[in-house]
DOFIGU-172872 format. One record per residue (C-alpha): x, y, z; residue number from 1. Coordinates in steps of 0.05 Angstrom, whole numbers. Example, Ala and Ser with C-alpha at 12.3 -4.5 7.8 and 13.67 -1.06 7.14 Angstrom:
# residues 2
ATOM       px       py       pz     i
ATOM      246      -90      156     1
ATOM      273      -21      143     2
END
This chain:
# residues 401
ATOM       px       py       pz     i
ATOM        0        0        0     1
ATOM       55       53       14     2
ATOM       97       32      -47     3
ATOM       23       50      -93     4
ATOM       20      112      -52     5
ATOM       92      128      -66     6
ATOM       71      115     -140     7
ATOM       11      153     -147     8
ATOM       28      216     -112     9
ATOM       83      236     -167    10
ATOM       22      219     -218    11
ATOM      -21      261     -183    12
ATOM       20      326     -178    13
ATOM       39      318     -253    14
ATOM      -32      307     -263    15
ATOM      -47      368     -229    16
ATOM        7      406     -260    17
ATOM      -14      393     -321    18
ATOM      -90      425     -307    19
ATOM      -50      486     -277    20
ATOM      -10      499     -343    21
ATOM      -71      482     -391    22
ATOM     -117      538     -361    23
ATOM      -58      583     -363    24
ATOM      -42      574     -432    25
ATOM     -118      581     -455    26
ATOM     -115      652     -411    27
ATOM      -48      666     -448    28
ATOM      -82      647     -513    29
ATOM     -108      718     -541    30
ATOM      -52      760     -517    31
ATOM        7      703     -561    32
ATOM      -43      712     -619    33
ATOM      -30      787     -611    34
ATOM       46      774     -597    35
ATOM       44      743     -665    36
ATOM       18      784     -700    37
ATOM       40      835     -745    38
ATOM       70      894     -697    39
ATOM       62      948     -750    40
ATOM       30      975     -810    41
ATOM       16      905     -850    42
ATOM       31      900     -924    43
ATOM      -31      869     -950    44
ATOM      -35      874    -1025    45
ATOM      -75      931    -1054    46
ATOM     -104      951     -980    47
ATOM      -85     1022     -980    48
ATOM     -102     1047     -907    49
ATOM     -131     1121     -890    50
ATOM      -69     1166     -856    51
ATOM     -120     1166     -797    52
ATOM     -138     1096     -790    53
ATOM     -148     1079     -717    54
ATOM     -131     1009     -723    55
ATOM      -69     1001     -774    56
ATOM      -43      931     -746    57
ATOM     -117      905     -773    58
ATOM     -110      870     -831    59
ATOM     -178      862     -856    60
ATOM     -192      897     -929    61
ATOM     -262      908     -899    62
ATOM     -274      917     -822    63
ATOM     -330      956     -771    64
ATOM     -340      956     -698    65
ATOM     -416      965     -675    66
ATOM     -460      989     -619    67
ATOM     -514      928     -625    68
ATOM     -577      965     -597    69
ATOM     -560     1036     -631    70
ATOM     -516     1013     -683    71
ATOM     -487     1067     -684    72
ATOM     -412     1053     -709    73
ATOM     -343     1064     -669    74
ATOM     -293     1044     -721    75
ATOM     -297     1027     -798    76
ATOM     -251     1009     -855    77
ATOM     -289     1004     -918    78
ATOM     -351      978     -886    79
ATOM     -390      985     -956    80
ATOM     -350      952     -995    81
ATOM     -377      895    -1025    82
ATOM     -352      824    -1010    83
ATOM     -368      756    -1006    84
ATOM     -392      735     -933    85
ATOM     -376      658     -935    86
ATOM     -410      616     -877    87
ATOM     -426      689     -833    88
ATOM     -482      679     -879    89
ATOM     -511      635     -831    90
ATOM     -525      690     -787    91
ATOM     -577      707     -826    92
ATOM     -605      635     -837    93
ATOM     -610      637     -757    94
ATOM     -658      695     -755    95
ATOM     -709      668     -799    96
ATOM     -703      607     -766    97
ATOM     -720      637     -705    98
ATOM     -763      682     -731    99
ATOM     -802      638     -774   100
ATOM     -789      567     -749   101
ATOM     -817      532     -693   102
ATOM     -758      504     -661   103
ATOM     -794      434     -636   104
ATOM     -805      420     -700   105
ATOM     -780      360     -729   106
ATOM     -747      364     -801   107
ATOM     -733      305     -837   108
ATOM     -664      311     -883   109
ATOM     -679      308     -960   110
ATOM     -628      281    -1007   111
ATOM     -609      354    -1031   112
ATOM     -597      370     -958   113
ATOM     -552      318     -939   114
ATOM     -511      327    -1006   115
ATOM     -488      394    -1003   116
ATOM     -417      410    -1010   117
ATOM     -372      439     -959   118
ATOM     -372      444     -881   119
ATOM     -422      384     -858   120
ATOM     -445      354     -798   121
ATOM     -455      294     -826   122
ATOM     -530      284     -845   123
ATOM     -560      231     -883   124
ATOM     -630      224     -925   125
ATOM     -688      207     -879   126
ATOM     -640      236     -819   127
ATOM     -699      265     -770   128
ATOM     -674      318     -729   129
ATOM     -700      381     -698   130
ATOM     -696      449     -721   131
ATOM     -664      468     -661   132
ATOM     -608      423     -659   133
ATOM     -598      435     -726   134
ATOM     -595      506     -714   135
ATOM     -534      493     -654   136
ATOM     -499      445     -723   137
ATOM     -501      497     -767   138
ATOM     -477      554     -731   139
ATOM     -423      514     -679   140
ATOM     -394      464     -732   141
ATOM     -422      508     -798   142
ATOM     -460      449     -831   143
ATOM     -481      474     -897   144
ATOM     -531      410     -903   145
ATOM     -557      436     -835   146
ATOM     -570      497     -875   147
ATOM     -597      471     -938   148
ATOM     -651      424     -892   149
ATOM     -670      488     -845   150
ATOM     -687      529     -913   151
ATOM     -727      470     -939   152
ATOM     -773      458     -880   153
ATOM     -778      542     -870   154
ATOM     -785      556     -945   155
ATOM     -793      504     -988   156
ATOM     -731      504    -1024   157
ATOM     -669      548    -1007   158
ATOM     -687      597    -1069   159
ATOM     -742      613    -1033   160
ATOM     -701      617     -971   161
ATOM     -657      655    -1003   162
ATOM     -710      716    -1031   163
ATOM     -729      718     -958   164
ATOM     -661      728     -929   165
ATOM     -653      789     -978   166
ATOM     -723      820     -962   167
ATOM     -705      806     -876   168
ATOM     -628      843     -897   169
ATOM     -660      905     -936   170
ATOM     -721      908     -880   171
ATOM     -656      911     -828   172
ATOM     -629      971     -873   173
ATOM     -576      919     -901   174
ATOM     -587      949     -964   175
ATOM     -525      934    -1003   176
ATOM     -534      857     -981   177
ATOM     -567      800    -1029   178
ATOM     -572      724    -1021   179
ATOM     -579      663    -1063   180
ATOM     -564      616    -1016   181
ATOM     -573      595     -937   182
ATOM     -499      584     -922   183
ATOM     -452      631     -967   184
ATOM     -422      574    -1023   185
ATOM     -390      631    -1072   186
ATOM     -433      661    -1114   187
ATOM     -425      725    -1158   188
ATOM     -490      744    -1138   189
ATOM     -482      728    -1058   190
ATOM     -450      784    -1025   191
ATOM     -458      840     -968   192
ATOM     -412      894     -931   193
ATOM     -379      896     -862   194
ATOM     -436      937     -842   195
ATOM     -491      908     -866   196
ATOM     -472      844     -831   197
ATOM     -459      886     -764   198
ATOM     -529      914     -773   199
ATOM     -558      836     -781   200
ATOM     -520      805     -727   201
ATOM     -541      869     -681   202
ATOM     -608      851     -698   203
ATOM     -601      778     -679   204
ATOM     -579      797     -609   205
ATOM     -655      823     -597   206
ATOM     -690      750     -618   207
ATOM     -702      700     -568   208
ATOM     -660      646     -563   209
ATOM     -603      680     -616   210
ATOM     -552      696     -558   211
ATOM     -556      626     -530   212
ATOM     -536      588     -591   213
ATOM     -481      628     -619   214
ATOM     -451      632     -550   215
ATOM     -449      562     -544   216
ATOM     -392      532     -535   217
ATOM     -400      464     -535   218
ATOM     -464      416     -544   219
ATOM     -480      337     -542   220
ATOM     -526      307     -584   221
ATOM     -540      234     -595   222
ATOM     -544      240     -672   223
ATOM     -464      267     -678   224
ATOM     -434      222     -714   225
ATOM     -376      210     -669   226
ATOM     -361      179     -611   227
ATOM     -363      243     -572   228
ATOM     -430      259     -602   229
ATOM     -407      326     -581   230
ATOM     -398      397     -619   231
ATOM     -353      441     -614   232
ATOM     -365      519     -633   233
ATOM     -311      539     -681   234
ATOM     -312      617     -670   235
ATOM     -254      614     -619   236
ATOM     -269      690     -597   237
ATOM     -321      650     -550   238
ATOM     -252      623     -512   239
ATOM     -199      675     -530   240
ATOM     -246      741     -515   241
ATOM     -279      766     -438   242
ATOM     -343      770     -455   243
ATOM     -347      741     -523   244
ATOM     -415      708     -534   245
ATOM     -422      701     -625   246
ATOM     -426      698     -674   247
ATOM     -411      658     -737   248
ATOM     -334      643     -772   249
ATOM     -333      639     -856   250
ATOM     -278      617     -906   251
ATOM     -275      607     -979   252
ATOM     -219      613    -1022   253
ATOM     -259      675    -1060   254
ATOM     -280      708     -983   255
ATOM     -221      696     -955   256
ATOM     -219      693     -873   257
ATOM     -283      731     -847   258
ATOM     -311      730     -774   259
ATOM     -366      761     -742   260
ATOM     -350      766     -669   261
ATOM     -384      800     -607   262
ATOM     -376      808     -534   263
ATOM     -410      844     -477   264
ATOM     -392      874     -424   265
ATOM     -427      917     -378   266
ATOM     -490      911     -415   267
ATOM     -458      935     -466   268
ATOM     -461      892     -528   269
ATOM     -411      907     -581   270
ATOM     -405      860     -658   271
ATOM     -339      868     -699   272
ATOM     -343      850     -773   273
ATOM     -273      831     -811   274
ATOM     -283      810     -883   275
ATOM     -221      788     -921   276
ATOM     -170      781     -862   277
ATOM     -108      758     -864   278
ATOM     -106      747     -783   279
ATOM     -180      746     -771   280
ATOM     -177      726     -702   281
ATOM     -123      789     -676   282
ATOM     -157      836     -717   283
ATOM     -230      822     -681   284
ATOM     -198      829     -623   285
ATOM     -169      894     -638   286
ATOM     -233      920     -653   287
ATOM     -273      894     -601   288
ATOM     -216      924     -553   289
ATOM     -225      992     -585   290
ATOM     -293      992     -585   291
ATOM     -297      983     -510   292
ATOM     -240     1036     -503   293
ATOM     -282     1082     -545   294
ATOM     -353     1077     -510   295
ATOM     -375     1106     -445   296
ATOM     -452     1082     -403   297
ATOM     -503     1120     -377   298
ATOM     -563     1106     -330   299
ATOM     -616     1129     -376   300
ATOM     -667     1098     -330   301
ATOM     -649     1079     -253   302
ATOM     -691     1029     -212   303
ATOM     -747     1060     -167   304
ATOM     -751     1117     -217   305
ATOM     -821     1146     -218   306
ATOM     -847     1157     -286   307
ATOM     -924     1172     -272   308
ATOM     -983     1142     -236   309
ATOM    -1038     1109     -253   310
ATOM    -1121     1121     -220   311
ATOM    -1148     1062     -186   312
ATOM    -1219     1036     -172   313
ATOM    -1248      991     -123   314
ATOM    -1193     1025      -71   315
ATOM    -1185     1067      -19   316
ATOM    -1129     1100      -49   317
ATOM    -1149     1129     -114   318
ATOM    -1081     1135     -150   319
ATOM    -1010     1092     -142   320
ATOM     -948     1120     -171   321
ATOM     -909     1083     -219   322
ATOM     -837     1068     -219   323
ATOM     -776     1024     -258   324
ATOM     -764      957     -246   325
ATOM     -699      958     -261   326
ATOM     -636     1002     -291   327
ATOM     -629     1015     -360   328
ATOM     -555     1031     -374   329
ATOM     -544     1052     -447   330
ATOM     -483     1079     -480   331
ATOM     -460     1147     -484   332
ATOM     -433     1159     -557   333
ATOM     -391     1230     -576   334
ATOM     -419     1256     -510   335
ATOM     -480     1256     -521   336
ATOM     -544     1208     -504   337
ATOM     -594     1230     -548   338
ATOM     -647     1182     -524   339
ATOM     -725     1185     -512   340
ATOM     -770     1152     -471   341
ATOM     -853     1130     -479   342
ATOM     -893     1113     -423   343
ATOM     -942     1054     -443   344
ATOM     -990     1053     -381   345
ATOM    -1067     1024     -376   346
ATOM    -1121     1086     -364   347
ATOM    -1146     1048     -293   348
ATOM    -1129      996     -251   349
ATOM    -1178      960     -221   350
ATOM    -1162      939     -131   351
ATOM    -1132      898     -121   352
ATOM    -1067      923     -135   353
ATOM     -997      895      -98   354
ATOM     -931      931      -92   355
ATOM     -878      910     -143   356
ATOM     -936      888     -191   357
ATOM     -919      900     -262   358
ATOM     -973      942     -298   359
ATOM     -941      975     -356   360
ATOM     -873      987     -395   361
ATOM     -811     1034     -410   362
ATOM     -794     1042     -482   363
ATOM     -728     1084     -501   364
ATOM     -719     1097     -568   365
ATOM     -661     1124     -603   366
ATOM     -664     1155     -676   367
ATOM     -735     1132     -679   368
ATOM     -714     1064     -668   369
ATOM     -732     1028     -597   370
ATOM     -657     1008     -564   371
ATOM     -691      985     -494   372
ATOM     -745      972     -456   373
ATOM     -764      957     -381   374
ATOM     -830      936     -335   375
ATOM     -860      991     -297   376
ATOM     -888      967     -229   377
ATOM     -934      995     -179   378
ATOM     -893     1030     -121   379
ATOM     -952     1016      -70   380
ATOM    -1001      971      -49   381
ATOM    -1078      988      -61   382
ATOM    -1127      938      -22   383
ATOM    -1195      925      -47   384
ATOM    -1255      957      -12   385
ATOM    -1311      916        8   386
ATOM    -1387      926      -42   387
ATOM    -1405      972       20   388
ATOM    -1351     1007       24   389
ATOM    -1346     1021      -45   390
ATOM    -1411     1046      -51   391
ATOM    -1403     1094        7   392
ATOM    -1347     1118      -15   393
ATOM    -1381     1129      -92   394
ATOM    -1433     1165      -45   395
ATOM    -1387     1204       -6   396
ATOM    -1355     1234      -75   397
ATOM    -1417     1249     -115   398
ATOM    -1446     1289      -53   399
ATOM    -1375     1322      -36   400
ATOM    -1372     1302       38   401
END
């Protein structure tokens, strides 16, 4: 027993070790990436940079840093420039999922589906699988048969898909984007700008359900065909960033390197585009860094703020003031806020009424646009009167006693 003890003690401290130095080299990971990278000015081949670029070490030919809920922009290098998107494409494929699909829903995998060419997770004809999990394949491993089988069951046939993912982009105010396919395979005809994909992954972060799947980082499902049966997200800004949580990676040989990244922090949600990179994963983290140098937060609404009052009947208290449920904290941008709120309250509430019960909601809008909203609650109590009560009191206010 004390010779195995003498044995496994040495194992364990290696074994131990070994953890140590693995979480420090995945800490270590983003700032060797930036180590590695190009220290000055690059020399990428017929990118001629502004004399006031911000960000000259980026190496992207097209490049923006947003504000998701104003979009309003911190940094851009020919952000309307039109390029191919590769798989970020799938960002938009999401959406209408989410926005169109019912996520229980079980697709069954045509032929067409499970023959598409490139990135796959593996499907086969007659595979039966549900729109959700083949949402989490298509955007963590970038299945393009995932795609192709999600645009059937929404649409009918990606073509379809396709006209719909143009009309969502130019309703989004992507208006130099169009689509003739659900998962970017090149296309003459299949392209977009750095900001029009910033403006349709902002959007994303305001559906239900968008956030949790491109922030996942890893998933199990028993129809992986491996004996893991697990997926792994390949966006590695989920690992290498604080606060990364998206979006979607994209590569062909006519793209080149593209990611659409984000991170929040604060409340603050930022998404960096880079189309074209050469080091796709330093220069997203350039931006993202800049962006959250750039932008300053204010309180625009604090919790417990009153905002109004509403009457009440069937009480004996006849009005109860209304207040926030919670902080809204939005960003400041070139000093100034520039946002405006709209009460949404009922005309009465009828007793009884509890403190902290939610009766209406706080809508802040910016450029005509709404950025946030919040629950407005009832800051007192107001108990029900009994019938004779209530009709004494009616009495006592008609005849003014």
């Amino acid at each position: 027993m004390k010779r195995c003890s003498r044995l496994l003690m040495p194992a364990i401290s290696c074994f131990l070790v070994w953890i140590f130095l693995l979480g420090e080299a995945e800490a270590a990971l983003a700032d060797d990436i930036i180590r590695k990278a190009p220290q000055e000015t690059p020399k990428v081949a017929g990118l001629v940079l502004s004399p006031d670029d911000a960000l000259p070490r980026v190496t992207a030919r097209s490049a923006v840093v947003m504000e998701a809920r104003t979009r309003r922009v911190l940094y851009e290098r020919n952000m309307n420039d039109r390029r191919f998107p590769a798989s970020t494409t799938k960002i938009m494929t999401l959406i209408l999922a989410l926005e169109r699909g019912n996520l229980d829903d079980v697709v069954t995998v045509s032929a067409h589906a499970a023959g598409t060419e490139g990135s796959t997770i593996w499907l086969e004809p007659g595979d039966k699988i549900t729109l959700r999990e083949l949402l989490y394949g298509m955007m963590l491993h970038s299945g393009n048969d995932a795609t192709v089988a999600v645009a059937e069951h929404i649409a009918g046939s990606v073509d379809a898909f396709a006209r719909l993912m143009t009309e969502k982009a130019k309703e989004l105010g992507a208006t130099d984007t169009h689509f003739v396919n659900a998962n970017g395979l090149p296309d003459d005809a299949h392209y977009t700008t750095a900001h029009d994909m910033a403006l349709i992954a902002s959007y994303g972060y305001s559906l239900p359900g968008f956030e949790e799947i491109v922030s996942t980082k890893e998933i199990t499902f028993p129809w992986v065909k491996d004996d893991t049966h697990r997926l792994r997200n390949e966006n590695q800004m989920l690992w290498l960033y604080e606060g990364g949580n998206g979006v979607k990676t994209g590569y062909t040989e006519a793209a080149g390197r593209c990611l659409v990244s984000a991170a929040k922090r604060d409340g603050i949600q930022l998404v960096a585009v880079v189309l074209d990179s050469n080091w796709m994963w330093n220069d997203s983290i350039l931006l993202l860094d800049y962006g959250f140098r750039e932008i300053e937060t204010t309180t625009v609404v604090k919790h417990g703020m009153k905002v109004g009052s509403c009457t009440v009947s069937g009480s004996r208290t006849r009005r109860v003031e209304v207040q926030a449920a919670e902080d809204v904290v939005l960003p400041v941008i070139e000093g100034k806020a520039g946002y405006k709120q709209e009460v949404e309250l009922p005309k009465a509430l009828k007793a009884p009424v509890t403190a902290g019960e939610t009766i209406g909601k706080l809508h802040i809008y910016y450029e005509g646009k709404e950025v946030a909203t919040t629950d407005l609650v009832a800051a007192q109590a107001a108990e029900q009167q009994s019938f004779f009560r209530t009709v004494w009191t009616g009495l006592c206010r008609l005849l003014g006693m």
